[in-house]
N, C-alpha and C positions, 0 to 999 in steps of 0.2 A: 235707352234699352239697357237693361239689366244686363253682367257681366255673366256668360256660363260656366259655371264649373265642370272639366272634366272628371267623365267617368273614374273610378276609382276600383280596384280591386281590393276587397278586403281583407288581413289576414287570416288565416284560420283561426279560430278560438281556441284551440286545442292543439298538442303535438300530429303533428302526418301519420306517425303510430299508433296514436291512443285510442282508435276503433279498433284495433284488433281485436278478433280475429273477425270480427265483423265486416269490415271494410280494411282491407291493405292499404300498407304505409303506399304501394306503390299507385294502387288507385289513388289514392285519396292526393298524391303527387303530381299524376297529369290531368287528373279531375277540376283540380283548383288551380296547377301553373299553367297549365292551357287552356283546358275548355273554357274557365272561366273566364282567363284573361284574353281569349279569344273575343267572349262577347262584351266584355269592355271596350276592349279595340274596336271592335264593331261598331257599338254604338258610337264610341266616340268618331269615330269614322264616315257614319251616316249626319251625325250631326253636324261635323265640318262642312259637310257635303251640302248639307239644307242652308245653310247660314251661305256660304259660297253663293247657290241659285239664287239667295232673297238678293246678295246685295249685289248680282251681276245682272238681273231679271232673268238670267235664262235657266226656265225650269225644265230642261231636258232630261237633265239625272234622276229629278226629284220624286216622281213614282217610287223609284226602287229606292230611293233611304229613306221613304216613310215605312215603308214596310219592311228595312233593314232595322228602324228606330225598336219597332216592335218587337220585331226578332230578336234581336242584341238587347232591346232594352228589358225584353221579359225575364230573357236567358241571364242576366245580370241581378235582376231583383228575385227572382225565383230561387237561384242556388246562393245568394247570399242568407234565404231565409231558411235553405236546407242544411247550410253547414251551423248556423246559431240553434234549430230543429236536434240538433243530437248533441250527444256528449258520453264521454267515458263513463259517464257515472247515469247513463241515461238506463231507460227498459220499465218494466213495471205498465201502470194503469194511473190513468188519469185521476186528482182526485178533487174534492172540493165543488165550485160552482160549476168549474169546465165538466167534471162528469155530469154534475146535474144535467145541465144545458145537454149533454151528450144523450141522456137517456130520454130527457124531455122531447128531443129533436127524430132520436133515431129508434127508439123505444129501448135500448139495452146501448152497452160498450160493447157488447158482441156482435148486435145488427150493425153498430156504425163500423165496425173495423169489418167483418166479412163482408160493407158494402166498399168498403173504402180498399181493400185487399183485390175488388172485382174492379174498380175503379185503375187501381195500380197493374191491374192485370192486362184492361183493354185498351190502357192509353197510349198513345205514340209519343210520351214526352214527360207527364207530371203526370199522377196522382197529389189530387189538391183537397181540404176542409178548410172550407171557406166562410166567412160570417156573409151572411147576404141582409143587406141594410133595410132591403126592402120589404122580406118577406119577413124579418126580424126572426132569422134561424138561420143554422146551421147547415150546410150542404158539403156533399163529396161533390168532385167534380174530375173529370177525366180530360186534362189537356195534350191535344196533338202539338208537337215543336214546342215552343215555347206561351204561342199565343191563340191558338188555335181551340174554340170549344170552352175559353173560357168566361165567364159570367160577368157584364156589366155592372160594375160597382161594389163585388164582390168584394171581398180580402183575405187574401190566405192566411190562418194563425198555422200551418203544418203543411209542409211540402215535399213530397219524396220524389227523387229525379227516378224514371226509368228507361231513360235514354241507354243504347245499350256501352254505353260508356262510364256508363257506372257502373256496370254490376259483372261485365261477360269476362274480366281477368281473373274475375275471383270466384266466379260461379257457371261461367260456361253461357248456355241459353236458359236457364235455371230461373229465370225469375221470381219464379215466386219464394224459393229456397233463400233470396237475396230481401224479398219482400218482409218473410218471418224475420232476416239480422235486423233488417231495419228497426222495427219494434227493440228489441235490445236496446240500441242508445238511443230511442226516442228522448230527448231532456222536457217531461209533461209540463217543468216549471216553465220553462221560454212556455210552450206552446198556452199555458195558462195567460202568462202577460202577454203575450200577443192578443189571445182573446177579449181579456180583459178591456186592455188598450183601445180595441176595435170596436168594443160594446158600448164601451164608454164614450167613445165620440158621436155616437148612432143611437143609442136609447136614454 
């Protein structure tokens, strides 16, 4: 049996300050030294837990850390892809293949972002743009918690957290107010190689 590597929390790419005024030094502080390493601990926590039931046989616990793995493991993969998703020097519009594919898929940058803005609006968790392998296109997608409503085989190239702990220090109940900052440090070049990366393995 192959050795697991513990979860890891990754550093920010960027200073705790350098979204301002978009995002405060102070969000962006217990955003990533806790919530995130929250669900690091988590996972790694549910996972001790699984490996503990295989090799005692008793799987009393193990219901709830598969669906802790999930929880913690989405919450982990999710905002690692939200904080390399921005940058100080982010904002603007997409350009290149990714808009093609963007206007190909959603007829305009305007339909996918007022769909992906409605998306961010009703979710209880992410607003997600996802490559879906199957249907060989682009989708929005609106995820509850962390794992909740989201698409089978899918892959986020962009992920915006609307957990209300991202936004309600800086913005109040204001979501969408926080939704428009977002746009500002979108980084379109990650969200380009993430596409790319994900097309690439799939077409």
């Amino acid at each position: 049996m192959s050795e697991r590597s513990n979860p890891e929390l990754p550093p920010l790419p960027y200073d705790y300050d350098a979204l301002e005024p978009h995002i405060s030094e102070q969000v962006l502080t217990w955003h990533h030294d806790t919530h995130h390493q929250g669900y690091v601990n988590g996972l790694d926590s549910a996972e001790e837990t699984l490996a503990e039931n295989r090799e005692s046989g008793d799987f009393g616990g193990t219901a709830g850390a598969l669906g802790d793995v999930t929880h913690n493991g989405s919450g982990h993969y999710l905002h690692t892809l939200f904080w390399e998703n921005m940058s100080p020097n982010g904002g603007g519009e997409p350009e290149g293949d990714l808009l093609d594919r963007i206007e190909e898929d959603f007829g305009s940058y305007e339909g996918w972002k007022g769909e992906f803005e409605t998306a961010a609006s009703a979710a209880g968790g992410w607003a997600l743009l996802v490559y879906d392998p199957v249907a060989k296109q682009l989708r929005n997608v609106a995820v509850d918690k962390h794992d909740q409503g989201a698409l089978w085989g899918a892959h986020p190239i962009l992920a915006l957290d609307v957990w209300e702990h991202s936004y309600y220090y800086d913005y109040g109940p204001d979501r969408g107010d926080f939704v428009e900052n977002f746009f500002e440090v979108v980084d379109w070049d990650h969200v380009a190689e993430q596409y790319e990366k994900t097309v690439g393995n799939h077409e």
